[in-house]
C-alpha positions as CSV (number, residue, x, y, z in Angstrom):
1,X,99.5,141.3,59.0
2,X,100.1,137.7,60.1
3,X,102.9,136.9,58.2
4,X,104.2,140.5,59.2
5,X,104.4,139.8,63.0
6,X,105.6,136.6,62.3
7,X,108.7,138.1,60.4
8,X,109.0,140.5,63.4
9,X,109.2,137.4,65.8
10,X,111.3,135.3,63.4
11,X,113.8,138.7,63.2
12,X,113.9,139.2,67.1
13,X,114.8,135.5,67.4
14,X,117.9,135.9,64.8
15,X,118.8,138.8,67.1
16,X,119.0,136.9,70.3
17,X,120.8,133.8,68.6
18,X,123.2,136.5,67.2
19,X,123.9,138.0,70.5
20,X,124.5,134.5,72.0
21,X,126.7,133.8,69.6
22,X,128.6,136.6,70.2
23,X,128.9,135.8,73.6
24,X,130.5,132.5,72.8
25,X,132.8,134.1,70.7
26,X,133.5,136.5,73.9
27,X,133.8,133.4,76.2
28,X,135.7,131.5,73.4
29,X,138.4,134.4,73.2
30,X,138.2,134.8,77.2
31,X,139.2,131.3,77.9
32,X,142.4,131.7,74.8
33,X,143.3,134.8,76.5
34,X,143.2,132.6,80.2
35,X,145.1,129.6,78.4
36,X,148.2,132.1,77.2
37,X,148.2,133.7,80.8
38,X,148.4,130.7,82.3
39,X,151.0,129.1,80.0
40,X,152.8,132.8,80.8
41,X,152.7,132.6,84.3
42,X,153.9,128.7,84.3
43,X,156.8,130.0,82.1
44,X,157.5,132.6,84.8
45,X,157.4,131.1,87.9
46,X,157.8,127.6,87.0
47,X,159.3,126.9,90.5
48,X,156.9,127.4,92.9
49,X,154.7,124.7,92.5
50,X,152.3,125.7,95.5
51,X,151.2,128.9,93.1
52,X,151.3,127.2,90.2
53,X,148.4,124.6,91.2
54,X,146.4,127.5,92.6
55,X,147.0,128.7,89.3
56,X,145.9,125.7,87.5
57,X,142.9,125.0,90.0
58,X,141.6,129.1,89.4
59,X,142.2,128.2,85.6
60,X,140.1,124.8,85.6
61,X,137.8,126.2,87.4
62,X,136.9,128.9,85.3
63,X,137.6,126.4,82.2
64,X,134.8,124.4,83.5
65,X,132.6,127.3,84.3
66,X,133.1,128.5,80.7
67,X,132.7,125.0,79.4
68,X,129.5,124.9,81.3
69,X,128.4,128.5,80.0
70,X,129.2,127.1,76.6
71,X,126.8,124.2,76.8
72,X,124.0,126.5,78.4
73,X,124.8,128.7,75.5
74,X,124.8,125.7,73.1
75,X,121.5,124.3,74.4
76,X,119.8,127.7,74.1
77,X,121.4,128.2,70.2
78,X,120.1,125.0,69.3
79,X,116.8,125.8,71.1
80,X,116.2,128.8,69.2
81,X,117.1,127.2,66.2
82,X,114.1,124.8,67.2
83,X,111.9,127.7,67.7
84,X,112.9,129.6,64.2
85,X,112.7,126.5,62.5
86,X,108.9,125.6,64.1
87,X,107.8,128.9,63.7
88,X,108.7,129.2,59.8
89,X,107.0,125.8,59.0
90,X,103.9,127.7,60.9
91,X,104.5,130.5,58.9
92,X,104.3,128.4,55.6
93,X,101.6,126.6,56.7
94,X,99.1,129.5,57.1
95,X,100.9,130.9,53.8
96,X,99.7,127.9,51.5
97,X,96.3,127.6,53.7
98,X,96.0,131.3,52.8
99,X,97.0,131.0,49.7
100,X,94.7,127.9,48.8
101,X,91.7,130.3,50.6
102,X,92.4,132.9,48.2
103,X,92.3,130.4,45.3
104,X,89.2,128.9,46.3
105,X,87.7,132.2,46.6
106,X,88.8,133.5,43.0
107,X,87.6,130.4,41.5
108,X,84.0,131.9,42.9
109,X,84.6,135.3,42.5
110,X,85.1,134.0,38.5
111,X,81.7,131.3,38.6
112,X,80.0,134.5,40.0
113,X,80.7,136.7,37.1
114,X,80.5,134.2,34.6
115,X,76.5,133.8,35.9
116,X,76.6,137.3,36.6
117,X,77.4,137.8,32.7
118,X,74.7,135.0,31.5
119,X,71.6,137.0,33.9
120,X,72.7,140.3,32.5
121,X,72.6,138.4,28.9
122,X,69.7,136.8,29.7
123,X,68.2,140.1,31.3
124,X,69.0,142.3,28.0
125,X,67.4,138.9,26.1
126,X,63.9,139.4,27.7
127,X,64.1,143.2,28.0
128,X,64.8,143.0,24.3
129,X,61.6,140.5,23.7
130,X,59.5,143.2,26.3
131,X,60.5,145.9,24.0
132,X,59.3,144.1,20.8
133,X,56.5,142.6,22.6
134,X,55.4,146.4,23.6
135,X,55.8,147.7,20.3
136,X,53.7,144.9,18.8
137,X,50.7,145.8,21.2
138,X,51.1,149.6,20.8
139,X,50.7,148.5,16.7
140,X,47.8,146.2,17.6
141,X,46.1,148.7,19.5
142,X,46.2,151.5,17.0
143,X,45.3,149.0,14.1
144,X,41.7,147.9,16.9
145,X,41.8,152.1,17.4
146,X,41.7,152.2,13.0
147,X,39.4,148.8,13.0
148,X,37.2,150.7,15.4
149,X,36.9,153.6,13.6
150,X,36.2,152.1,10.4
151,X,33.6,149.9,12.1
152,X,32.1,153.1,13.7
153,X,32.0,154.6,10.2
154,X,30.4,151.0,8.3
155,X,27.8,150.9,11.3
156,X,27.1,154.5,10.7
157,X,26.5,154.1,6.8
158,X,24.7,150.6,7.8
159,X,22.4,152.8,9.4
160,X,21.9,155.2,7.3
161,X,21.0,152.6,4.7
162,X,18.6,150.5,7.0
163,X,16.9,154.2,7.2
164,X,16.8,154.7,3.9
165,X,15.2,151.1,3.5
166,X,13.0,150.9,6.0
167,X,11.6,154.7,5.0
168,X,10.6,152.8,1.8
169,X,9.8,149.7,3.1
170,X,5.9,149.7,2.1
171,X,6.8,150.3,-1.3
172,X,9.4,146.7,-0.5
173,X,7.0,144.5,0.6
174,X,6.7,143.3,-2.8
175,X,10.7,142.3,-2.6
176,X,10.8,139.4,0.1
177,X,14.8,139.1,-0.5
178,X,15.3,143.1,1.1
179,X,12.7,142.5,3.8
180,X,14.5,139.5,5.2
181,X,17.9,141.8,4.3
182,X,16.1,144.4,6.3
183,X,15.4,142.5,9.4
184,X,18.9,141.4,9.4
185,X,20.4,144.9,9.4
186,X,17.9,145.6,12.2
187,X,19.2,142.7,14.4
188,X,22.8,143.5,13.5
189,X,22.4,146.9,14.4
190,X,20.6,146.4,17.8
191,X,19.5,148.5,20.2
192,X,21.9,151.2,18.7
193,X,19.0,152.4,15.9
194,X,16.3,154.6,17.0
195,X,13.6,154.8,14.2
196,X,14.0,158.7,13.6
197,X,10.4,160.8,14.7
């Protein structure tokens, strides 16, 4: 948008330079047309002097106001000139500091997807490791689930065998290696055994 209403300036600025030099084409062409006239009229009535400077005074007189036209017109040309010349050097200015802007921030735009492309591989990385790590406790719990099960089923058939024991544990007494194996069982088994009635 800036450099747009900048060109806009810039053009309106060629069009007033081009219309003022039109105008000194026009004065240029007026004060030819004046010179043959006057060299016309000096052919023609070369013999009264009195007209002729009239003549010659009206002439210099608008010579000079032309000439001074001119120089206004000059001054103004090379003033906008100035301007047009100023005002692109502003225009290139912002361009390269725009330009350079832009740079810097596409240089950051690219640092920001190259980390942006390291946390998503880093991301996938650990919700690869989660995923493993998950699967490896869902195995661990249904091996403690089968573990469990099996101890529930030895504890059950350590029971059972502590019963049988201990139902013939009069007739044992004699055996001081099952006793002793027999008061172990008891302790391992805890306040889970009740001594059936």
């Amino acid at each position: 948008m800036l450099i747009s209403e900048r060109s806009k300036e810039s053009d309106a600025m060629k069009r007033e330079l081009s219309i003022a030099l039109e105008m000194i084409e026009g004065h240029k062409l007026e004060l030819r047309d004046l010179r043959d006239k006057f060299t016309l009229k000096m052919n023609e009535i070369g013999e009264i002097d009195e007209e002729i400077r009239m003549l010659v005074s009206v002439s210099q007189e608008k010579e000079r106001k032309h000439k001074r036209q001119i120089q206004s017109l000059t001054i103004l040309v090379q003033c906008l000139y100035t301007s047009i010349a100023d005002f692109e050097c502003r225009v290139m200015e912002d361009i390269t500091k725009n330009n350079m802007r832009l740079d810097n921030l596409s240089s950051q735009l690219r640092a920001l997807i190259r980390k942006a492309k390291v946390i998503k591989g880093t991301e996938l990385m650990y919700k690869q490791r989660l995923e493993r790590r998950s699967s490896d406790l869902q195995k661990a719990e249904a091996e403690v689930d089968l573990l469990g099960d099996k101890v529930d089923a030895l504890s059950s058939l350590l029971e059972k065998i502590y019963i049988a024991l201990d139902h013939y544990s009069p007739v044992l007494q004699h055996y001081p290696g099952i006793i002793e194996t027999l008061k172990l069982v008891r302790r391992e088994l805890g306040g889970k055994y009740t001594k059936p009635a």
